[in-house]
LUMTORLO-397472 format. One line per field, with one value per residue (C-alpha): x, y, z; residue in one letter. Coordinates in Angstrom, 3 decimals, m for minus. Layout:
<sites>
xx = c(X, ...)
yy = c(Y, ...)
zz = c(Z, ...)
code = c(a, ...)
</sites>
This chain:
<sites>
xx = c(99.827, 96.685, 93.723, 90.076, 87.035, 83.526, 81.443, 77.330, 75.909, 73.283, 75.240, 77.391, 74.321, 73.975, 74.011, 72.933, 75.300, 75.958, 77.160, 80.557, 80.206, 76.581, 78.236, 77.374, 80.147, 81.972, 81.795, 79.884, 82.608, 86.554, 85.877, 83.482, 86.212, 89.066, 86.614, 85.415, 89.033, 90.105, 87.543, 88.191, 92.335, 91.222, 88.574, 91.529, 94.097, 91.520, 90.928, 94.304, 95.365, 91.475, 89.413, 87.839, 86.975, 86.991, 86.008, 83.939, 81.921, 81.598, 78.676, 76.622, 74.265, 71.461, 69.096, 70.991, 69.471, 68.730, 71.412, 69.082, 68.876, 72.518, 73.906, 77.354, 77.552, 80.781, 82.169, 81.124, 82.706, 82.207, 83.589, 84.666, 85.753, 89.298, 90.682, 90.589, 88.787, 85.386, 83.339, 84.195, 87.926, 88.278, 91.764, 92.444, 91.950, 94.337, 96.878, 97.027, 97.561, 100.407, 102.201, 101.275, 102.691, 105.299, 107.001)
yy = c(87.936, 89.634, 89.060, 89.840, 90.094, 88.911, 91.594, 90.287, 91.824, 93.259, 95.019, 96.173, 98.138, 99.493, 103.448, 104.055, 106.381, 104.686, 107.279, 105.952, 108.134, 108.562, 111.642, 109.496, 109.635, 106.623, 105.564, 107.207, 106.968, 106.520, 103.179, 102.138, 102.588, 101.051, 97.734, 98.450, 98.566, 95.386, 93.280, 93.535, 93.165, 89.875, 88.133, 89.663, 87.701, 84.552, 84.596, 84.927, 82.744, 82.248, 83.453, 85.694, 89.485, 91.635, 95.165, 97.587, 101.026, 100.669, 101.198, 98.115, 98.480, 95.698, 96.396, 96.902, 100.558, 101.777, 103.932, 104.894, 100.947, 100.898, 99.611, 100.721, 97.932, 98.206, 94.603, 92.435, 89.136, 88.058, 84.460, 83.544, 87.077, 88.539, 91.388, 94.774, 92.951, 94.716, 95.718, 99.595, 98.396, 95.761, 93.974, 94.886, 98.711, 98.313, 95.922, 99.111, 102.005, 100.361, 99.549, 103.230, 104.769, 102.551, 103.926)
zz = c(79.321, 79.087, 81.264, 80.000, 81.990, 80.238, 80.922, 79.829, 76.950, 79.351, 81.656, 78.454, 77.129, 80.503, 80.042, 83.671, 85.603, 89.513, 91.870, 93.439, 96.713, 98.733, 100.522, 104.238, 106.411, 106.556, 110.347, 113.230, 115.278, 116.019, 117.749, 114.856, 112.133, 113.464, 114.077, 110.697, 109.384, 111.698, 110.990, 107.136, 107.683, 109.740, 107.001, 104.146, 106.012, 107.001, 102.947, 101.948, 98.793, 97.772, 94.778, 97.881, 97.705, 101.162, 101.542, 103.152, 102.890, 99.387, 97.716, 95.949, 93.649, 93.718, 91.199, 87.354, 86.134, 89.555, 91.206, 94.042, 94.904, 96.660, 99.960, 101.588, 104.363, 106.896, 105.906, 103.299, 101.518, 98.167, 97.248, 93.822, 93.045, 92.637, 94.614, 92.423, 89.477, 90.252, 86.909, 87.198, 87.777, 85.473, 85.494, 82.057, 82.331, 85.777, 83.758, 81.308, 83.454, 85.270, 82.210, 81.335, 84.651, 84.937, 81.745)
code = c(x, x, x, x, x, x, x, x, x, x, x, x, x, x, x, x, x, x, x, x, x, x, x, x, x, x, x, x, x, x, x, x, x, x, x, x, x, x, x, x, x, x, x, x, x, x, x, x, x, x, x, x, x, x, x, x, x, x, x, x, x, x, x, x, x, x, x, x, x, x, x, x, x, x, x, x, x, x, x, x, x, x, x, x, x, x, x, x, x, x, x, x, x, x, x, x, x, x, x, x, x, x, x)
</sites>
């Protein structure tokens, strides 16, 4: 079976390079990560089953051909959205390399 993601034409012709690190530290604290981390485990496992994406301290890009317009927020949700399907990790391109390591 092979799964495809639709990328738009727009974001296709997108040349821009987005940074995938904004070299901030990821928590201020001890206490603050493991809430960080615990609160994302509990809205993962809240979500579980459903077309539901959970994750934190990653950056998001809001404006398409801006990579200084970028949030990295502790926790966010995004519904309608599969786990590890992102557009720089598309499922295909992970579908491939497993079949490739698995070998």
């Amino acid at each position: 079976m092979t799964i495809r993601q639709r990328i738009p034409l727009a974001m296709a012709a997108d040349k821009t390079v987005y940074p995938e690190s904004d070299g901030k530290p990821m928590a201020e604290s001890d206490l603050h990560r493991e809430i960080m981390f615990w609160i994302i485990h509990l809205l993962q496992r809240f979500f579980a089953g459903q077309r539901v994406y959970v994750s934190g301290n990653l950056l998001i890009y809001y404006e398409q051909g801006n990579p200084r317009k970028s949030v990295a927020p502790d926790c966010f949700v995004v519904w309608g959205w599969k786990r590890g399907c992102g557009p720089s990790t598309s499922c295909g391109k992970k579908a491939r390399r497993r079949r490739w390591f698995s070998r």
